[in-house]
C-alpha positions as CSV (number, residue, x, y, z in Angstrom):
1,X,-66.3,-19.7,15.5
2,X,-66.9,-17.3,18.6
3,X,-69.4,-18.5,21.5
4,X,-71.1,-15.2,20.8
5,X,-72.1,-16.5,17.3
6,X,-73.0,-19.7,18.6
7,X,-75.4,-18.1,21.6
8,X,-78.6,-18.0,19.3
9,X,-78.1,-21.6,18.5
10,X,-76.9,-22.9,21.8
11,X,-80.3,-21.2,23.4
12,X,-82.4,-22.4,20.4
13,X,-81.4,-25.8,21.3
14,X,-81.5,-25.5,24.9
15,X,-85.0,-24.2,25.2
16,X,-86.2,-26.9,22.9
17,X,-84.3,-29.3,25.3
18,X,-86.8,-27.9,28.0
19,X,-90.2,-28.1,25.9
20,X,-92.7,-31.0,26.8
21,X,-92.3,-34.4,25.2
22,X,-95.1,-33.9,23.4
23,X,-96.1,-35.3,19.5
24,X,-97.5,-32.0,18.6
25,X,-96.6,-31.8,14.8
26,X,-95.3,-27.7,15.3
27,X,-93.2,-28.6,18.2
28,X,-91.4,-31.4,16.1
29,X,-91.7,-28.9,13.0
30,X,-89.6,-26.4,14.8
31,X,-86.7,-29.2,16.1
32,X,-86.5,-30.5,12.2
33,X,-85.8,-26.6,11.7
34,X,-82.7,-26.7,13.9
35,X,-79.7,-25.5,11.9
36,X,-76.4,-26.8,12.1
37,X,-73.7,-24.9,11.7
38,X,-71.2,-25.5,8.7
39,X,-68.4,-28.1,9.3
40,X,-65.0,-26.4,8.3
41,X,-62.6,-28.1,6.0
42,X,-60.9,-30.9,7.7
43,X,-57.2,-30.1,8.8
44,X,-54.3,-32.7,8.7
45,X,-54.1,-33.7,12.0
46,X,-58.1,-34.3,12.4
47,X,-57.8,-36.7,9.1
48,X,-54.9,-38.3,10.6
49,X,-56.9,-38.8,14.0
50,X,-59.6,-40.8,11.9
51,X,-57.2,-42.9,10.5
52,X,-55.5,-44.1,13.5
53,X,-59.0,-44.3,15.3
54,X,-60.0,-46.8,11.8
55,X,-56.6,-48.5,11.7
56,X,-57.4,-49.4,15.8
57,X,-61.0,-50.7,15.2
58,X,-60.2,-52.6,12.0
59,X,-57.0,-54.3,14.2
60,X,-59.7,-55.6,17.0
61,X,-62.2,-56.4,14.2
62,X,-64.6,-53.7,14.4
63,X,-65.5,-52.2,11.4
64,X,-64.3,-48.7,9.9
65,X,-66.4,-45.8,10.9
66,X,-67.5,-43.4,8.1
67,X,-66.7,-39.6,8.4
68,X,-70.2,-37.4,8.8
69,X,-70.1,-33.7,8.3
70,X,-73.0,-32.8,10.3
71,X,-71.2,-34.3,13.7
72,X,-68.2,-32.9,12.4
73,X,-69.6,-29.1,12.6
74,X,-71.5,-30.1,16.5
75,X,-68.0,-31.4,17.4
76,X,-66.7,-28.2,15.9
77,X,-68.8,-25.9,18.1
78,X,-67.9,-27.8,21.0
79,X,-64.2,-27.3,20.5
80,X,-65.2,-23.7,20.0
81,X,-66.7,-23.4,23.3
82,X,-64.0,-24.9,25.0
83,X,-61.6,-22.5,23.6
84,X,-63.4,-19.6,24.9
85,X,-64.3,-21.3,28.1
86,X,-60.2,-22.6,28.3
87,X,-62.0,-25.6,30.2
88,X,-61.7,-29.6,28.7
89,X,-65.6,-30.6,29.4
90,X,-68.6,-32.5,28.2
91,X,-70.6,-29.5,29.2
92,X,-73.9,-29.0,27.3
93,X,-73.4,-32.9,26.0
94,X,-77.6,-33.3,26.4
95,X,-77.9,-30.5,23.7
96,X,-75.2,-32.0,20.8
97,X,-76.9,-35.3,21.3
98,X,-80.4,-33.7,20.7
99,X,-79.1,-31.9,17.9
100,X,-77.7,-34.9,16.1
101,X,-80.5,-37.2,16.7
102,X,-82.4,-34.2,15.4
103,X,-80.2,-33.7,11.8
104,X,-77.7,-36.7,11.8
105,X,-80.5,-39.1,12.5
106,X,-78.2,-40.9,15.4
107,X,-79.7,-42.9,17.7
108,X,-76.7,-43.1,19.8
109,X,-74.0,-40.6,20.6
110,X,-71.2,-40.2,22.8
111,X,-67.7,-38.2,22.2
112,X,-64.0,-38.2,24.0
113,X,-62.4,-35.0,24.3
114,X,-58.8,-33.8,25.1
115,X,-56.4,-30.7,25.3
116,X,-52.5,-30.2,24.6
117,X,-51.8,-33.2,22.5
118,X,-49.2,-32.1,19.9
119,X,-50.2,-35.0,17.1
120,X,-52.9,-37.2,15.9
121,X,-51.0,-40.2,17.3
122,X,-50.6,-38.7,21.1
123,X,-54.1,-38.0,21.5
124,X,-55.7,-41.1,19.9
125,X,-52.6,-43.2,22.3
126,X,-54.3,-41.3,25.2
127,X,-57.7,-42.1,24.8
128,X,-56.6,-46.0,23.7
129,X,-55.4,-45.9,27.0
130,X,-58.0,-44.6,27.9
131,X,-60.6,-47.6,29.2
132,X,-63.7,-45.3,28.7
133,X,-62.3,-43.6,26.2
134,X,-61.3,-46.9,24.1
135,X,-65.1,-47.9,25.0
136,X,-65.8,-45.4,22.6
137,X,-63.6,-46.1,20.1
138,X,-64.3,-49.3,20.0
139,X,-67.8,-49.3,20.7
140,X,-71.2,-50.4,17.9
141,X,-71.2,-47.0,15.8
142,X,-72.1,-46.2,12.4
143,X,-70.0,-42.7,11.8
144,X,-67.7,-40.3,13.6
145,X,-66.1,-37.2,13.3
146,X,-63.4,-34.8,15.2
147,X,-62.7,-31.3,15.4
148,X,-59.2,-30.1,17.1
149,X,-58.2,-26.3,17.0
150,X,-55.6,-24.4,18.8
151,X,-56.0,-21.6,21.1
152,X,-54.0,-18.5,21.1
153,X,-51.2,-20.0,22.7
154,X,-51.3,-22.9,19.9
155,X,-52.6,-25.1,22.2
156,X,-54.8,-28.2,20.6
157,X,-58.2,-28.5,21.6
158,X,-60.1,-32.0,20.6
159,X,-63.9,-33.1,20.1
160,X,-64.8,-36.7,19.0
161,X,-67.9,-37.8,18.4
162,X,-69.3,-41.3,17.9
163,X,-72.9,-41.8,16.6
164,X,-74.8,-44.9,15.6
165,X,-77.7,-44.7,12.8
């Protein structure tokens, strides 16, 4: 998925990230509207990367996290973006929060992101080495999901995403 395809969504959700906190019932009406975009079909290496991430929690008695198609397509467009931007970030973090809270029902959501890991195993290693990253590995969630696609050069792109319900 382009950026350019995601621009009318990305601006949806950023101007209703700027309305008033108010409990008017249209306002709300319109954020329940919110679309998310379809998750693609998981890919080898992103099922693998749920496995290891399960295998970890279940060794430091945690339980498993389920899979969730709704933060799999927000981690999706975020991988996207970093593509096109050819930057590793958390930018616009505020606005896939508000969206899952908004469709996932999550109360709490935080993500690890990487780029130029060759294999499910180096990138989940990395972020268990990771202190913050294993913080959100191993932190009180419900469901997860990950989105990793190349760039031109075949370059692996990563979005995690952690949410509690």
């Amino acid at each position: 998925m382009k950026v350019t395809k995601l621009l009318p969504f990305m601006a949806i959700v950023a101007l209703l990230g700027l309305t008033s906190c108010s409990t008017d019932s249209a306002a709300e009406d319109k954020i329940n509207s919110i679309e998310v975009p379809v998750a693609p079909q998981a890919k080898l290496i992103e099922i693998e990367i749920m496995e290891l991430i399960n295998a970890h929690r279940i060794t430091v008695g945690l339980n498993p996290l389920e899979d969730h198609s709704t933060v799999k397509a927000v981690a999706y467009t975020h991988t996207d973006y970093m593509i096109e931007a050819a930057n590793v970030s958390h930018d616009n973090f505020f606005q896939r929060k508000q969206s899952l809270q908004t469709n996932a029902d999550a109360n709490i959501v935080t993500e690890n992101v990487a780029y130029g890991f060759s294999s499910a195993e180096s990138v989940v290693n990395a972020w268990i080495n990771s202190p913050s990253h294993r913080d959100n590995i191993e932190g009180d969630y419900t469901d997860f999901d990950v989105s990793a696609e190349q760039n031109n050069e075949g370059k692996w792109y990563f979005t995690n995403i952690f949410i509690k319900r």
